[in-house]
C-alpha positions in Angstrom: -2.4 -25.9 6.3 -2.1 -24.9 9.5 1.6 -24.7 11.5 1.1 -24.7 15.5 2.2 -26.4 19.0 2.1 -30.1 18.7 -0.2 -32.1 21.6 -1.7 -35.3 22.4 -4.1 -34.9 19.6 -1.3 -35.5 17.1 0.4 -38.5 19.0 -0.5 -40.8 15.9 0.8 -38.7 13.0 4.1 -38.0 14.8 4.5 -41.7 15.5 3.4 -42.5 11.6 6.3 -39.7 10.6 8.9 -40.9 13.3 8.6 -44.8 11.7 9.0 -43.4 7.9 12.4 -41.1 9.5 14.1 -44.3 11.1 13.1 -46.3 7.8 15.4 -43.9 5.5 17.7 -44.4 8.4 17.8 -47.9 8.6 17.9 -48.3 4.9 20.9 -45.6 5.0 22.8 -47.1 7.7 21.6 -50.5 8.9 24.3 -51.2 11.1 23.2 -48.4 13.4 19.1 -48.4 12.6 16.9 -50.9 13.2 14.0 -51.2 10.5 10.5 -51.0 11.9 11.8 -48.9 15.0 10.8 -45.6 17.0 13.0 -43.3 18.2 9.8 -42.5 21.0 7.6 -44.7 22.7 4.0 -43.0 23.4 5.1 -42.0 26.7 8.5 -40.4 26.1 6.5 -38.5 23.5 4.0 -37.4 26.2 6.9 -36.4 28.0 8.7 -34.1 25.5 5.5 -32.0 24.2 5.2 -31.4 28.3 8.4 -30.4 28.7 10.0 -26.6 28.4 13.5 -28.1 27.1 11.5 -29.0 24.1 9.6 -27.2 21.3 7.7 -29.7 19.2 5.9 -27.8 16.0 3.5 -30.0 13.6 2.4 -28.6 10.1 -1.1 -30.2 10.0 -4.2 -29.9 7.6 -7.4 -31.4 8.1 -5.9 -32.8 11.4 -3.7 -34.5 9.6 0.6 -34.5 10.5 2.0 -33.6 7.3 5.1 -32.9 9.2 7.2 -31.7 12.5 9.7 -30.3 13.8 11.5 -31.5 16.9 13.5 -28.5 18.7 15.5 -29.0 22.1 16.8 -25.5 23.7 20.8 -26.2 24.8 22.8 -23.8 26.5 27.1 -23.8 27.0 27.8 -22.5 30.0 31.1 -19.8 29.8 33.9 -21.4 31.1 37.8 -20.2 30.3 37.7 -21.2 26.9 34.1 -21.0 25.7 31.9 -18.1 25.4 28.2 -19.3 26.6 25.9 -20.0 23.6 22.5 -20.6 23.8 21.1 -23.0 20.9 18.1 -24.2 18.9 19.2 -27.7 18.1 16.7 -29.2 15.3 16.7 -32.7 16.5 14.3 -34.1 14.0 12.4 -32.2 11.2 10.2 -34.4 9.3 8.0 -34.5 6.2 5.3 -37.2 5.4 7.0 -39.0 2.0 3.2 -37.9 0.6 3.4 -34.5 0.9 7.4 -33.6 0.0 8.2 -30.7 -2.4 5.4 -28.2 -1.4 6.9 -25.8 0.6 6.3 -27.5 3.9 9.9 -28.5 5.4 11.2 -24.8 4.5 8.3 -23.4 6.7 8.8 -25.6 9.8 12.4 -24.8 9.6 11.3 -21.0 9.3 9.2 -21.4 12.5 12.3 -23.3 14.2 14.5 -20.2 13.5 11.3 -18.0 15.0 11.0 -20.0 17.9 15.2 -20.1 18.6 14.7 -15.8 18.3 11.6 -15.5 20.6 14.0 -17.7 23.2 17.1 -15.2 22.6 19.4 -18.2 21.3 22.4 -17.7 19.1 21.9 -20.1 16.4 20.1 -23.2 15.5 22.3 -26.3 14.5 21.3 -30.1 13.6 22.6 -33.4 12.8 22.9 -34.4 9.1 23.4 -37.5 8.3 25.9 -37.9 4.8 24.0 -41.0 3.4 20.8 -38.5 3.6 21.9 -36.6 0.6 18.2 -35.1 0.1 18.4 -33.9 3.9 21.7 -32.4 3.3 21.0 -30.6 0.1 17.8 -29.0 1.6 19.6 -27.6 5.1 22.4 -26.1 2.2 19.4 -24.3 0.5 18.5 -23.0 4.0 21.6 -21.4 4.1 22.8 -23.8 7.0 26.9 -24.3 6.6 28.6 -27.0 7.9 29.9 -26.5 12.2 31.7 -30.0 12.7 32.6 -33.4 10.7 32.6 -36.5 12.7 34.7 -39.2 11.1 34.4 -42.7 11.6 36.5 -45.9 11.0 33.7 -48.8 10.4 35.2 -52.2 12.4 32.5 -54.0 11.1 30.9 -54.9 7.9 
């Protein structure tokens, strides 16, 4: 298994990953995810992999996507209350459902934290979703803690 740079040449297993991450979403939360759904079309994925605001990472064997890693580079600016931070933020990190539990998730997230040092950021953060227990428990085990809760009132059933 080899971990490097995604490109074009890995369009389909990213799009075959980025369906199975919206099903556990949908199925988690369908009054927010649509089954069947994309976050990407073909062309915003063209888009990201080109761009420097992005960092897109692909564990692959055999040219097969076993799994990515989606990073975007943010930066807060110093103002009177805030120091300026420069972040990692994992947007997606992704494992194919065939090849969980072998190490692979734990590496990509490793090269994340390389990448975030090699581009002088602070920290890396993500999004967690609570219905995603699985997701949650492994960022624990990665030593990631907890930065802020969002609450919600649900209007609708």
């Amino acid at each position: 298994m080899e971990l490097r740079a995604a490109g074009e040449q890995d369009l389909e297993g990213l799009r075959k990953l980025l369906l199975q991450v919206n099903q556990i979403h949908a199925d988690g939360r369908p009054d927010l995810f649509k089954a069947g759904g994309i976050k990407y079309t073909d062309d915003e994925l063209r888009d990201i992999l080109r761009s420097d605001r992005y960092a897109v990472h692909v564990a692959a064997e055999d040219g097969r996507v076993l799994g990515y890693v989606f990073c975007i580079f943010e930066e807060t600016k110093e103002t009177t209350s805030l120091r300026p931070v420069k972040t990692l933020y994992i947007d997606d990190l992704c494992i194919d459902e065939d090849a969980r539990g072998q190490g692979i998730g734990r590496k990509l997230y490793d090269r994340a934290v390389e990448i975030a040092r090699e581009h002088g950021c602070d920290r890396v953060t993500l999004h967690a979703w609570n219905f995603n227990k699985s997701a949650y428990g492994f960022y624990e085990k990665l030593g990631m803690t907890p930065l802020v809760t969002t609450l919600e009132q649900r209007l609708t059933p």
